[in-house]
C-alpha positions, 0 to 999 in steps of 0.5 A: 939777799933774797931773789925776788924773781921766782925760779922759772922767771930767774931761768928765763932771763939768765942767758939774755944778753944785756941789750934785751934784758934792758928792754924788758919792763916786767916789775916786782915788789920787793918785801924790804924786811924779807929781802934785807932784814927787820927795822930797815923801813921807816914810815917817815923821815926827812929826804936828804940825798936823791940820786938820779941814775942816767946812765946808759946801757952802751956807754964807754965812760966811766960811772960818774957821781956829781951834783945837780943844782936843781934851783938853775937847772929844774929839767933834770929832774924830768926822770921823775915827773909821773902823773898821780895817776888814781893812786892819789886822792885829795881830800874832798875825794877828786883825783888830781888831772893826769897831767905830771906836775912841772919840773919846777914843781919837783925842784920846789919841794925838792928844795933843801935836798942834796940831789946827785946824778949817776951818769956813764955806765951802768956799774952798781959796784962803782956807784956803791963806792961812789957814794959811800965816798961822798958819806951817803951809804 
């Protein structure tokens, strides 16, 4: 795989401690086929499994995979709640309000999908496992 963090950018952040690189907020696209290779975008398809990542930087547990019920518990999806903000536009030409929709929104169009929740710490190589265990990856 590619670093898609220039060099400079690269050295500047390589000797942070975890707690201060946690909070920086500094984000980059990623060209898919440059950083994994050809045909592993689709412009569509059908959403099948959604993993939720609430796990925590200074936790002790072990990571944990498991399912979450959004028909009972719809606030579980508040992670993903974000307003449309000017990049949606209807129709008719308006922008929706800067309001997210409610959690119950999410779970509605959600219906149908396999949801999961990464919890404990922060362990890519555990998740990966995790869920190539459960037939995801």
């Amino acid at each position: 795989m590619i670093d898609i963090l220039p060099a400079q950018e690269r050295a500047r952040f390589e000797h942070l401690p975890s707690s201060q690189l946690w909070d920086i907020e500094q984000k980059y696209d990623v060209l898919i086929p440059n950083a994994y290779g050809a045909n592993k975008t689709a412009l569509s398809g059908t959403l099948k499994h959604l993993v939720l990542l609430d796990w925590a930087l200074d936790s002790t547990a072990s990571t944990a995979l498991s399912s979450v019920d959004i028909a009972t518990t719809p606030e579980s999806l508040e992670g993903l709640r974000k307003s449309p903000g000017p990049f949606f536009q209807r129709a008719d030409g308006h922008f929706p309000a800067e309001q997210a929709p409610s959690n119950q929104a999410y779970a509605d169009h959600l219906a149908g999908v396999d949801v999961l929740r990464l919890t404990g710490a922060i362990d890519f190589a555990r998740a990966i496992g995790l869920l190539q265990n459960r037939g995801i990856l």
